[in-house]
C-alpha positions in Angstrom: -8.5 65.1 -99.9 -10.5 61.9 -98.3 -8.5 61.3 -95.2 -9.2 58.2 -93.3 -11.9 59.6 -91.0 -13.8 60.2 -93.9 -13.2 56.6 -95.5 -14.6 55.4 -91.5 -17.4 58.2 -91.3 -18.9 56.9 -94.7 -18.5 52.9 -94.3 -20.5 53.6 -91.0 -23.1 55.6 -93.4 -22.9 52.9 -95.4 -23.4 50.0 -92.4 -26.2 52.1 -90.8 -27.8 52.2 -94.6 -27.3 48.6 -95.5 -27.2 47.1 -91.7 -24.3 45.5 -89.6 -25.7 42.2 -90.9 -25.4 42.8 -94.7 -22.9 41.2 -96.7 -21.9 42.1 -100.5 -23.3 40.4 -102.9 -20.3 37.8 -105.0 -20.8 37.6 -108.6 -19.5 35.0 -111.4 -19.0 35.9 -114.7 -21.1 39.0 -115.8 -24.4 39.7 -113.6 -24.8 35.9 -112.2 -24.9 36.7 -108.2 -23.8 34.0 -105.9 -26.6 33.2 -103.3 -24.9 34.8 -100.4 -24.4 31.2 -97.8 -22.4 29.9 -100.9 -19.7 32.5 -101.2 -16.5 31.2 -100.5 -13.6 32.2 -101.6 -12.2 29.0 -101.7 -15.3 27.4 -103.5 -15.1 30.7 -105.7 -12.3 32.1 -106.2 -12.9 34.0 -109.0 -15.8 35.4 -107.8 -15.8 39.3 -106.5 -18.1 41.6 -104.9 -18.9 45.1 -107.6 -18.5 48.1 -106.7 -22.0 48.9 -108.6 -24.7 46.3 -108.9 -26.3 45.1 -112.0 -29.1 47.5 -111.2 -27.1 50.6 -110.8 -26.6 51.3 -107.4 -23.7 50.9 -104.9 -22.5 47.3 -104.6 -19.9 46.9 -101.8 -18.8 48.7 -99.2 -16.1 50.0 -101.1 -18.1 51.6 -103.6 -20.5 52.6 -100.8 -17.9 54.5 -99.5 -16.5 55.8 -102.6 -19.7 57.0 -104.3 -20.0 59.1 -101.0 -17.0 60.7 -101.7 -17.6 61.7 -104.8 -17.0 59.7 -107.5 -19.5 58.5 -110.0 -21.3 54.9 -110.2 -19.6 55.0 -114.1 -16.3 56.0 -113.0 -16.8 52.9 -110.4 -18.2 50.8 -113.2 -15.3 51.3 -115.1 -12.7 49.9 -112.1 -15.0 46.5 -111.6 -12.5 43.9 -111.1 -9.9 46.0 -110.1 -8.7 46.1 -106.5 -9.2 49.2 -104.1 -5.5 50.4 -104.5 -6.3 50.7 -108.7 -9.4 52.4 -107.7 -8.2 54.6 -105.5 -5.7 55.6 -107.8 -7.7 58.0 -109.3 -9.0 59.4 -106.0 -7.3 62.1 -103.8 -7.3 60.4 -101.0 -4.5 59.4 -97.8 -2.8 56.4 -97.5 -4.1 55.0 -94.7 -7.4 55.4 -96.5 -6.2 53.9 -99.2 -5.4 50.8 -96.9 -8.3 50.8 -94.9 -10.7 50.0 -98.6 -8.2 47.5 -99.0 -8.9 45.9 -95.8 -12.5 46.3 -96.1 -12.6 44.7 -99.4 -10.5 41.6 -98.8 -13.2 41.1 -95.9 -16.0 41.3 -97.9 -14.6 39.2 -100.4 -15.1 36.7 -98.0 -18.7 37.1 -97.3 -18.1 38.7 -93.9 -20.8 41.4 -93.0 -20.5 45.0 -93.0 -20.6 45.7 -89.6 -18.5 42.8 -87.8 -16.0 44.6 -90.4 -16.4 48.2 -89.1 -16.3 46.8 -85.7 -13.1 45.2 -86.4 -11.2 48.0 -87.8 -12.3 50.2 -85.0 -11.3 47.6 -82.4 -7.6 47.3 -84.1 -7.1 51.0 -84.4 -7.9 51.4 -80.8 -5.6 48.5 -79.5 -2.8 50.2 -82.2 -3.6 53.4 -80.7 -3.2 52.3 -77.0 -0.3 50.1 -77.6 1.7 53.3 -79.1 4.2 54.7 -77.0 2.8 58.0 -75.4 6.3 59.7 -75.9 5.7 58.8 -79.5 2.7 59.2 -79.6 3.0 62.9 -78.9 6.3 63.4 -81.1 4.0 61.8 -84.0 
C-alpha cells in the first residue's frame, strides 16, 4: 500500500529531480503547452497540467509521484484529464495520500512551483501536528 510518507518521500524525489523552482507545464487542447508566466487559471481555465508529457516522460508532480510508485506512464496516459482522486482509484494507496495528490495538483494547476508546494504541506502538517491535543494525540 502507498501510505502518505511515501506519497511525501517521492514528491521530494521528485522536487530534488525537477528543482524547488519548477512548475508543471499547462497544456490547451492536445500537446499545445502554455508558456509557463501565462498560466492562469483564471485566464485558462481549461487548461491542465499531464501527468505524462507529449514526449513520454513524467509531467506533474502527480505523475512524478505516481510513476515512482509504480504505475506505468500508459496507465497514467490513460487518466489525463482526470483528477488525482480518479487516478488514484486504481492505486492501493491511504487516504490521506489520496488527499495529499489532490492538494498537490490543485497547486500546480495554478502554476505554483514544486517546492514552495512541498514546503507548504510540510509546514501545515507540522502546525496540525503541534496543534493536536497530546492526550489525543496519544489515544490516536
Amino acid at each position: 500500500m502507498l501510505t502518505t510518507e511515501d506519497v511525501i518521500r517521492f514528491a521530494r524525489e521528485a522536487v530534488e529531480e525537477m528543482g524547488a523552482d519548477h512548475i508543471s507545464p499547462a497544456y490547451r487542447t492536445g500537446d499545445d503547452e502554455i508558456p509557463t508566466d501565462e498560466i492562469d487559471p483564471l485566464r485558462h481555465p481549461h487548461s491542465l497540467c499531464r501527468y505524462v508529457t507529449p514526449d513520454g516522460k513524467p509531467g506533474c508532480i502527480v505523475g512524478h509521484v505516481l510513476h515512482k510508485a509504480g504505475v506505468t506512464l500508459d496507465a497514467l496516459s490513460e487518466q489525463e484529464g482526470n483528477g488525482a482522486y480518479s487516478v488514484a482509484s486504481g492505486v492501493e494507496i491511504e487516504v490521506t495520500g489520496v488527499e495529499t495528490l489532490s492538494k498537490f495538483q490543485r497547486l500546480q494547476d495554478g502554476g505554483v512551483p514544486w517546492g514552495f508546494i512541498l514546503d507548504r504541506h510540510e509546514e501545515n502538517s507540522a502546525e496540525i501536528r503541534d496543534e493536536w491535543p497530546s492526550t489525543q494525540r496519544e489515544e490516536f
